[in-house]
N, C-alpha and C positions, 0 to 999 in steps of 0.2 A: 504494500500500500504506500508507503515510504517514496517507493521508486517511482512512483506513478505519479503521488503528487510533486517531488520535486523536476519531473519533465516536465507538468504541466505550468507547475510555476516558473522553473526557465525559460521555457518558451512565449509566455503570458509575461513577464517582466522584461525579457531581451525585446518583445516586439514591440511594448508600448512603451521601453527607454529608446530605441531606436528614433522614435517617431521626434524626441525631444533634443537626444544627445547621438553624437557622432557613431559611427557604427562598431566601435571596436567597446563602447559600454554592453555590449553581448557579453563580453568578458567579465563586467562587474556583476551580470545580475546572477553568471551560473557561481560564477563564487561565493555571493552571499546567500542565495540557496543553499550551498553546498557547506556553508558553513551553520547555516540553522537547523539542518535536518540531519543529524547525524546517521551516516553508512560510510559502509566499508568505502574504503579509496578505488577501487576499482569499480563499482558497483556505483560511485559520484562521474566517476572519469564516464562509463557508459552511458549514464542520464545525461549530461551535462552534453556528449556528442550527439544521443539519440533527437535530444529535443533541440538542439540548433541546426542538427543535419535535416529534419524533417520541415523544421523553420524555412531554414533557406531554401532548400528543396521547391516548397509551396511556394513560398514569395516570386522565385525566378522564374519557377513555370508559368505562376500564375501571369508576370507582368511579361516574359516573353510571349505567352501562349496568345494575349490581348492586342499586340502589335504584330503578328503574324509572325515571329520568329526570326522578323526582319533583322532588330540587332543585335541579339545575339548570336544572328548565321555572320553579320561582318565583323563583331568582334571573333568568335571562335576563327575564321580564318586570318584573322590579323596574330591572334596568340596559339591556335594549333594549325594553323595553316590548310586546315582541311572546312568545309561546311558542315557543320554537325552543333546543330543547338542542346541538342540531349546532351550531348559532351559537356560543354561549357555549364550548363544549368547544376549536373552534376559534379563539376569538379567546385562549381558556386560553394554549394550544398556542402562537400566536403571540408571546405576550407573552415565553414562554417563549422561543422560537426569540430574539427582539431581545434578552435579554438575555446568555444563551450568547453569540450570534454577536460582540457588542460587547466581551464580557470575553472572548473568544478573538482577536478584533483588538488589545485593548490589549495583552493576554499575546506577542502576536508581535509591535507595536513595539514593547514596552521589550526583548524578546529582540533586534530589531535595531539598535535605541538602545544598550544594552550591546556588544556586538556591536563596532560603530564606535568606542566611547570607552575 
């Protein structure tokens, strides 16, 4: 249950701090989740990516899906050199997922770092 609500809260604080603050506060919200709800570090590192990688995921699809897929086919070949929006929207998504996951692993050891001291 634990797991569940802190994806749902990562992903619910990352999207409406995004809307206010620059896009790399994704990173503050899986941390402080990650620091109120205590689990295992591994078990924060995969909430923390499932619910940013599923974030970005929707977001990209969704705004490329809206414009025909127009730019994301001229960015993917300007950065893989091939036309493939799927590609791009997905490595979006990923980027997204490593960096939730990693600010949800720090957020659960300084939670256990404190913790101990």
């Amino acid at each position: 249950m634990k797991f569940i609500t802190s994806i749902i809260l990562m992903a619910l604080l990352s999207f409406s701090f995004c809307i206010f603050l620059p896009w790399w506060s994704i990173a503050i919200a899986c941390f402080l989740v990650a620091i109120c709800i205590p689990q295992k570090n591994w078990v924060s590192f995969i909430a923390g990516f499932i619910s940013l990688f599923l974030l970005w995921y929707g977001l990209s699809f969704w705004i490329s899906f809206h414009n025909g897929h127009l730019l994301a086919n001229r960015i993917s070949k300007l950065i893989l050199q091939q036309e493939n929006s799927f590609l791009l929207v997905l490595i979006t998504a990923l980027i997204g997922g490593i960096v939730g996951g990693l600010s949800a692993l720090s957020g659960s050891l300084i939670r256990k770092n404190f913790k101990h001291a």
